[in-house]
KOLTIDREN-71400 format. One record per atom (N, C-alpha, C): residue in one letter; z, y negated, x. Coordinates in steps of 0.02 Angstrom, whole numbers, padded with zeros to 5 digits, always signed. Layout:
BEGIN
aZYX/...
// end
This chain:
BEGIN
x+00000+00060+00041/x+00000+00000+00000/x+00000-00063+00043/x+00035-00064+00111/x+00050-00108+00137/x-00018-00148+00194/x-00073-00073+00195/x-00111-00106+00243/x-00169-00066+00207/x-00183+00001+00191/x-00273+00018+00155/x-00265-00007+00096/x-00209-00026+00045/x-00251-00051-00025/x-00291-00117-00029/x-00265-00162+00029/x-00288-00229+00017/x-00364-00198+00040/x-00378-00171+00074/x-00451-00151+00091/x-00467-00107+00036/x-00465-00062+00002/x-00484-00030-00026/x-00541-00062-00073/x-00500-00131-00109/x-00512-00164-00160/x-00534-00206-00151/x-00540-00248-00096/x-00573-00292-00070/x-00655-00303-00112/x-00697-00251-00118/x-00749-00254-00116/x-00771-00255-00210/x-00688-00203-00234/x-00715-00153-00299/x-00702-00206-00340/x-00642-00247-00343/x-00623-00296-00401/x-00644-00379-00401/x-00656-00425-00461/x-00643-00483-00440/x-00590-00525-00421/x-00639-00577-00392/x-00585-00610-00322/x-00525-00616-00354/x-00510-00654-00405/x-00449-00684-00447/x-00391-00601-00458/x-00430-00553-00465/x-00377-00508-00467/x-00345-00467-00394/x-00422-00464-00349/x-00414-00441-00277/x-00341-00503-00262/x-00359-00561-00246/x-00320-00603-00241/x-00253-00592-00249/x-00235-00587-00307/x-00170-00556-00335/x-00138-00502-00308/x-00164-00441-00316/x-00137-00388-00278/x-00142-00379-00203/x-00195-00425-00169/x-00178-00433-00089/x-00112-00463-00087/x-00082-00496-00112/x-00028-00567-00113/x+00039-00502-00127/x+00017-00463-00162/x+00075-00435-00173/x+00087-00384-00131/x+00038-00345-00101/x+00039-00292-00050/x+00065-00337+00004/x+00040-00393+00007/x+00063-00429+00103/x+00161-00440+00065/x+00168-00451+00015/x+00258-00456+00009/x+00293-00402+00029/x+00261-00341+00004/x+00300-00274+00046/x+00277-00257+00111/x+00230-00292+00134/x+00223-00297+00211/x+00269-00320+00263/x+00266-00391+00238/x+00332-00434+00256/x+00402-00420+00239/x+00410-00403+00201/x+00489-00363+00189/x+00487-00308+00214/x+00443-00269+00237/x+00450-00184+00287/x+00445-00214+00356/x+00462-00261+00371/x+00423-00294+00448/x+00476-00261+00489/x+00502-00256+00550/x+00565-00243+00588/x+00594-00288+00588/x+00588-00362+00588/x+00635-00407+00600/x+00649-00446+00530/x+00682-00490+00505/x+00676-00515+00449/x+00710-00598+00455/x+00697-00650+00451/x+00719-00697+00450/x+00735-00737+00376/x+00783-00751+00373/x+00822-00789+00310/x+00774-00839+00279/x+00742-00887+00313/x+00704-00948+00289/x+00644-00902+00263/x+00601-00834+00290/x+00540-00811+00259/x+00555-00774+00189/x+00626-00730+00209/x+00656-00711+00147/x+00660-00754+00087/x+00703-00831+00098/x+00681-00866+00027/x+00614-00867+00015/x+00573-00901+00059/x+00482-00903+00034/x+00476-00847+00012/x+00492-00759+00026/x+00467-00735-00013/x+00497-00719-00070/x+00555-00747-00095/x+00594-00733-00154/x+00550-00771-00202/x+00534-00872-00167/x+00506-00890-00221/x+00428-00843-00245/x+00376-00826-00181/x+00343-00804-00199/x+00325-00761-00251/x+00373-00685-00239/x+00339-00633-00275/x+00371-00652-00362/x+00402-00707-00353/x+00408-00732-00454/x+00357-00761-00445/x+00300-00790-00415/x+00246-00828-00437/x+00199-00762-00444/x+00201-00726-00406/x+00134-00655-00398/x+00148-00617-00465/x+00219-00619-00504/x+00236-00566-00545/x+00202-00589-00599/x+00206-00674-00604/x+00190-00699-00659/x+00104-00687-00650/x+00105-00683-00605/x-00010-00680-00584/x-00026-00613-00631/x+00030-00551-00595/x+00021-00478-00621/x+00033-00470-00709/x+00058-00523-00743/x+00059-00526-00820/x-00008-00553-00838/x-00039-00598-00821/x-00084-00633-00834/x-00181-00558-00832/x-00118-00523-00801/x-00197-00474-00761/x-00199-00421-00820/x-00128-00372-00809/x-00114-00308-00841/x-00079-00308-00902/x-00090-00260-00935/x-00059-00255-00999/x+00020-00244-01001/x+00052-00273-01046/x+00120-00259-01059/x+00150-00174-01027/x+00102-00137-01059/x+00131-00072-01023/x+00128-00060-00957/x+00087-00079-00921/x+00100-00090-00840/x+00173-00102-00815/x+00215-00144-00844/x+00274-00178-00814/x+00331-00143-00849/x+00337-00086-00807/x+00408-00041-00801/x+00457-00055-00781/x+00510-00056-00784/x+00577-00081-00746/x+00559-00080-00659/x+00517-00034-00619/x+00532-00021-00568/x+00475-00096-00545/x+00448-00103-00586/x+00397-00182-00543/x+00444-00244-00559/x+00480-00222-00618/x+00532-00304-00614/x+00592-00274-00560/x+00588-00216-00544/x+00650-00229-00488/x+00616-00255-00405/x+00550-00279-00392/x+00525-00318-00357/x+00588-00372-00319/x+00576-00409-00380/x+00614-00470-00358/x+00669-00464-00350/x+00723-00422-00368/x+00793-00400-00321/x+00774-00370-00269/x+00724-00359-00230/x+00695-00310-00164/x+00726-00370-00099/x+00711-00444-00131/x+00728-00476-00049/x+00805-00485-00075/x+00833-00494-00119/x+00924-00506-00102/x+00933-00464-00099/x+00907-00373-00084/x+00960-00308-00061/x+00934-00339+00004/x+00868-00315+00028/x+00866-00348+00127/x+00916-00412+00153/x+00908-00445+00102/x+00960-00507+00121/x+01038-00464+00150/x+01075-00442+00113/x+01129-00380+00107/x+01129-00348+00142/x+01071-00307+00144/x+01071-00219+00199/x+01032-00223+00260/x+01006-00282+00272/x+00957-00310+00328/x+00882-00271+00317/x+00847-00255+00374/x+00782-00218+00388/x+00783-00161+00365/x+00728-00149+00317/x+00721-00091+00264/x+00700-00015+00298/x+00665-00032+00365/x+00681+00025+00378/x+00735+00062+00390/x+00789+00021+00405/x+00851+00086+00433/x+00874+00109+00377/x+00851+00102+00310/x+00889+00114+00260/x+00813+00156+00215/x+00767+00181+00258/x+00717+00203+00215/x+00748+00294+00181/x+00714+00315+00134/x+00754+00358+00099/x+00697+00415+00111/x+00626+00388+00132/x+00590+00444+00158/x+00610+00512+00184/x+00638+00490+00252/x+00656+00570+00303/x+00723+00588+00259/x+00740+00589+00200/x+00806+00608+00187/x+00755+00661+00114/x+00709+00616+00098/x+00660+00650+00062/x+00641+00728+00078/x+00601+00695+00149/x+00566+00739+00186/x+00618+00824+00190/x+00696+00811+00199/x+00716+00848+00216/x+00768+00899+00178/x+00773+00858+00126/x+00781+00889+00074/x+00724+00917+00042/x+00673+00926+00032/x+00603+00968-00004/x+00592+01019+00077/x+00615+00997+00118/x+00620+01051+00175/x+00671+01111+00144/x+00737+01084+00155/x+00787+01139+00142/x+00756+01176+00073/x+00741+01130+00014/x+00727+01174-00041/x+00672+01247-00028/x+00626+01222+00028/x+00595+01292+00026/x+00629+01360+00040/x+00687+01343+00057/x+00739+01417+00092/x+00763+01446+00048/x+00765+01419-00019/x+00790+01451-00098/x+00738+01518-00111/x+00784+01568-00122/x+00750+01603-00124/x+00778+01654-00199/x+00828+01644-00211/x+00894+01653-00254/x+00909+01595-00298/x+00848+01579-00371/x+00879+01516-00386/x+00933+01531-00416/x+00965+01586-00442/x+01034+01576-00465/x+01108+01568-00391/x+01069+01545-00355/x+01135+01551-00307/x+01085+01491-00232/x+01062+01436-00254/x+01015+01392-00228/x+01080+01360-00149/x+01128+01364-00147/x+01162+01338-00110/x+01170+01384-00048/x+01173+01459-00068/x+01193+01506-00021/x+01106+01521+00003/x+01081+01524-00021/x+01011+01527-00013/x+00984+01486+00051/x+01012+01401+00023/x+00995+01350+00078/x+01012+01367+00145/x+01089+01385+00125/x+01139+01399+00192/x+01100+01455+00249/x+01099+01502+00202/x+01072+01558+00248/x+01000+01576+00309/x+00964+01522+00265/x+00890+01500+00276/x+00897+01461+00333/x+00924+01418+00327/x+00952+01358+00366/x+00977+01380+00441/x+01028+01411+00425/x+01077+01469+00468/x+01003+01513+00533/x+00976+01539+00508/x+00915+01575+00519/x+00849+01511+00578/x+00831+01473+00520/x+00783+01431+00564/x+00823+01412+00637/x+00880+01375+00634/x+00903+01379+00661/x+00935+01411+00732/x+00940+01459+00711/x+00958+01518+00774/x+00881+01532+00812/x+00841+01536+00763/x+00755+01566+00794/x+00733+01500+00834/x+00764+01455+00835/x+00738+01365+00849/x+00781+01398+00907/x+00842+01400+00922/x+00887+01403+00983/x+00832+01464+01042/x+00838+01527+00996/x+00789+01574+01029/x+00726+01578+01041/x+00688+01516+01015/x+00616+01514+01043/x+00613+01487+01095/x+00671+01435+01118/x+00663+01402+01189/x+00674+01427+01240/x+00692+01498+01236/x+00708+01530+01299/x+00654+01604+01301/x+00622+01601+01269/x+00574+01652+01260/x+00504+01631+01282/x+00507+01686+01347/x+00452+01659+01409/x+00397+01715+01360/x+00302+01705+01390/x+00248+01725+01388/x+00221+01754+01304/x+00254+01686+01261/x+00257+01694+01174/x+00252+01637+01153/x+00178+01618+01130/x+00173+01564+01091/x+00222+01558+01042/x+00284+01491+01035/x+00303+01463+00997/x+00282+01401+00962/x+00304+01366+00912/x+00281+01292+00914/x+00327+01254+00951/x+00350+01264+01021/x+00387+01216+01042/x+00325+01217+01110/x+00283+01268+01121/x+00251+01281+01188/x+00168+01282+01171/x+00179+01290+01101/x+00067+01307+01084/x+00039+01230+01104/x-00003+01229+01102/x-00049+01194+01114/x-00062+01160+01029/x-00070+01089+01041/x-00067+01062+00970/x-00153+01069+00956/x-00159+01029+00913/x-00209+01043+00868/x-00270+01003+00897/x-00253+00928+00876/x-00283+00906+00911/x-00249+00867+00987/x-00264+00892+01070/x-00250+00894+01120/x-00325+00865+01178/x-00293+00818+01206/x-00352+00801+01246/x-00344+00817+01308/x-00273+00827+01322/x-00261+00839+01403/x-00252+00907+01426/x-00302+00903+01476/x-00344+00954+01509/x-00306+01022+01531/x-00311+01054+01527/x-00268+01133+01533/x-00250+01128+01618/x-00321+01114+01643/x-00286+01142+01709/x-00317+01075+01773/x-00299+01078+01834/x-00341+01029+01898/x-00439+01032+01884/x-00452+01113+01877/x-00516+01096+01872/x-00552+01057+01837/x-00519+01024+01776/x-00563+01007+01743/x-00593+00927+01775/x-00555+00908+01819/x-00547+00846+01864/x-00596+00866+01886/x-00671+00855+01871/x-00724+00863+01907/x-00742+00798+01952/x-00731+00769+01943/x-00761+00675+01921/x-00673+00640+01923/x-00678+00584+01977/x-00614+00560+01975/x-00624+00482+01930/x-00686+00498+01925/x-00714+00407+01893/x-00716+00438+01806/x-00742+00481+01799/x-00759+00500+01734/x-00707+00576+01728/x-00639+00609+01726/x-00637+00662+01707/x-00644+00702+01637/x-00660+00777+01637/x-00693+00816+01588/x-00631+00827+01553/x-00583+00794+01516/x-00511+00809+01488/x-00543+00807+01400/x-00516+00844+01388/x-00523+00840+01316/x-00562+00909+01279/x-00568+00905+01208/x-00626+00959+01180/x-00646+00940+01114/x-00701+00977+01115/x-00742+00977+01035/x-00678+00990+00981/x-00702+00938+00937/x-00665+00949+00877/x-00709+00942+00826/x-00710+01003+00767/x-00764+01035+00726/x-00849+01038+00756/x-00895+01032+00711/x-00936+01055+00734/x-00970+01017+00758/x-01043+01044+00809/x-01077+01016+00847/x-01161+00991+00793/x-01206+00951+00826/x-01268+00913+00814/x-01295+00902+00863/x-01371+00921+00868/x-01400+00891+00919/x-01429+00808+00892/x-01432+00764+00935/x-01466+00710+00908/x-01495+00673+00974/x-01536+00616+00981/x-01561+00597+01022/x-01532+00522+01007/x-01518+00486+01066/x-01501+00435+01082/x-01548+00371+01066/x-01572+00309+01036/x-01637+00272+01050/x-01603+00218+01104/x-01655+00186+01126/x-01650+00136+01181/x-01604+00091+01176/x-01589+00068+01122/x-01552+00032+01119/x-01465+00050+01130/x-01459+00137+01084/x-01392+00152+01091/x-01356+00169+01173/x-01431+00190+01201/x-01402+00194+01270/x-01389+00155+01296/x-01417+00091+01273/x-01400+00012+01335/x-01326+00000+01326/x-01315+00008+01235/x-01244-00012+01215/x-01200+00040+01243/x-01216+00109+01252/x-01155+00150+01279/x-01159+00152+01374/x-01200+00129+01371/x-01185+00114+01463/x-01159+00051+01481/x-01171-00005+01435/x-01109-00076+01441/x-01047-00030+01421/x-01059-00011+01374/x-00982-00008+01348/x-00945+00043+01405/x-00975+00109+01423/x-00945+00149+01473/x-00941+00105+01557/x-00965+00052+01559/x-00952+00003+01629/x-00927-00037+01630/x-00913-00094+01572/x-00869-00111+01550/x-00792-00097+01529/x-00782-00048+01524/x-00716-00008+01524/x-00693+00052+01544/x-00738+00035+01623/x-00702+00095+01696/x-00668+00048+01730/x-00627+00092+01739/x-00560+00029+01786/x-00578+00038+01855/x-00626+00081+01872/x-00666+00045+01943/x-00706+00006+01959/x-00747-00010+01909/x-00792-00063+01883/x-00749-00141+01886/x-00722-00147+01854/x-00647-00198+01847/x-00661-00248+01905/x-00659-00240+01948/x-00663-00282+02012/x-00717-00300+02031/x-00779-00263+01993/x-00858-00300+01996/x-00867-00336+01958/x-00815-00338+01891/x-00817-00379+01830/x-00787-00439+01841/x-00731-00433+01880/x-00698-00497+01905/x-00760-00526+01919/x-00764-00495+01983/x-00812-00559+02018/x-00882-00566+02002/x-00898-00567+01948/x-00962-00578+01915/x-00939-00650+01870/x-00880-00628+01844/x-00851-00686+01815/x-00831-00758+01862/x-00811-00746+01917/x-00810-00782+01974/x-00865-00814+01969/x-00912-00785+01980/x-01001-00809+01997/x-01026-00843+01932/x-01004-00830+01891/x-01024-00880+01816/x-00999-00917+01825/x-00930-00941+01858/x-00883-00995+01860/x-00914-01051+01917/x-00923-01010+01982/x-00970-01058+02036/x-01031-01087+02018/x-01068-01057+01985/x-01137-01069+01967/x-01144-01124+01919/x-01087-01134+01879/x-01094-01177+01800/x-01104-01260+01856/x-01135-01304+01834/x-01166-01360+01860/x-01117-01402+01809/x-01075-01430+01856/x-01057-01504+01815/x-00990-01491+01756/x-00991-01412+01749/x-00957-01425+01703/x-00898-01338+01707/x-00872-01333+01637/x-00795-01268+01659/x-00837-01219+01603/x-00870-01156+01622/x-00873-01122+01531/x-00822-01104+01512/x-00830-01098+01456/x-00798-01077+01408/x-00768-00994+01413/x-00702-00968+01400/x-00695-00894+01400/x-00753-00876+01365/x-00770-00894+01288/x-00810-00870+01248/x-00889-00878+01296/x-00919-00905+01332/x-00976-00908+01348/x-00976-00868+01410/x-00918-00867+01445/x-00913-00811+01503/x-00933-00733+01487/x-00870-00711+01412/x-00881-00654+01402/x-00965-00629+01384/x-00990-00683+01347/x-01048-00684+01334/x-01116-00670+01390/x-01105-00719+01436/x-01143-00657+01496/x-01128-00608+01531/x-01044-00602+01537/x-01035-00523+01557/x-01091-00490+01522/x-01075-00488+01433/x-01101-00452+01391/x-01154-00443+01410/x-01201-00479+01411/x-01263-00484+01427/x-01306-00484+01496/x-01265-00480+01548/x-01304-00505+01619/x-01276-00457+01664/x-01221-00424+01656/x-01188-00381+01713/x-01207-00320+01711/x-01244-00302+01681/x-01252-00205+01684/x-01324-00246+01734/x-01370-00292+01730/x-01423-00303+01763/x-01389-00308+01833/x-01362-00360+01852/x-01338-00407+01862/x-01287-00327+01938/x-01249-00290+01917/x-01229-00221+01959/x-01269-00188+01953/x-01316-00161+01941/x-01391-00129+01939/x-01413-00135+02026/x-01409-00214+02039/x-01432-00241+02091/x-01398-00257+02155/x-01333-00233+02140/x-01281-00254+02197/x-01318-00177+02263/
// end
């Protein structure tokens, strides 16, 4: 809610309603922030009574359940309990619908938990000492880029670390994608770095009369340095 809906909708609704519900997604942005300051807290107290009144004007009476008018008591509990994360109710979620899977006995759901619990537990203590046996404390995750072993260090400029994830395509490159993936792959080798400096240097000596601009510098990197080290 706090960062894909404002995009989601961006495109699907009109502005006057996009408007509205961006305004209200950025309030639970700003109240989930890590830090919280008193003076943004009032602005957003007055705010989300101006956004609530936007959200009447939009949706029908049945839209507005008790839990959207408890909005506006959201900044005097932060005011009270400070930063909403330390008080999020998620991982308490998470871990309770955990334990529930160990029920196995719903007439006896407590001894059930216990026992289950009791169990993961002990096998968690005994997987860490259990040599030449994939556990999940030792497998290999899912998705993993770093390289199993020295060989794969073929190339100290470029190493072969990583692997295919799902399936493969042949396709052919056009002229243009190769120009863009050879700036972009020389542009962001950190051995390169020090030819980039001083190319930037040389835009700086060369300018007649006057200082460029960062923006007009990056601009002939962009454009002039893959030629430009071609030739060194």
């Amino acid at each position: 809610m706090e960062q894909l809906l404002p995009l989601a909708i961006r495109n699907l609704l009109p502005n006057h309603v996009t408007a509205t519900l961006v305004e209200f997604c950025s309030f639970f942005k700003a109240l989930c922030s890590k830090s919280l300051n008193l003076e943004d807290l009032e602005m957003l107290q007055n705010r989300i009574v101006v956004t609530l009144c936007h959200l009447e004007m939009l949706f029908p009476p049945s839209f507005f359940t008790v839990m959207v008018h408890l909005t506006v008591h959201l900044v005097e509990e932060a005011k009270l309990g400070g930063p909403v994360h330390y008080r999020y109710m998620y991982p308490i979620e998470r871990e309770l619908g955990h334990l529930k899977t160990f029920v196995r006995n719903k007439a006896q759901p407590e001894g059930s938990i216990a026992e289950g619990y009791l169990a993961e537990e002990s096998l968690t203590f005994c997987s860490r000492y259990i040599e030449d046996i994939e556990t999940r404390f030792n497998r290999q995750r899912r998705v993993c880029d770093n390289p199993n072993d020295n060989e794969c260090f073929v190339s100290s400029i470029f190493p072969l670390g990583g692997k295919v994830v799902g399936g493969s395509s042949m396709f052919t490159l056009t002229h243009m994608q190769k120009l863009q993936a050879h700036r972009y792959v020389l542009l962001n080798c950190a051995i390169v770095t020090p030819f980039v400096d001083e190319f930037r240097d040389l835009i700086k000596r060369r300018s007649r009369g006057r200082r460029p601009s960062t923006t007009e510098i990056e601009t002939r990197v962009f454009k002039e340095f893959v030629d430009w080290f071609q030739r060194l």
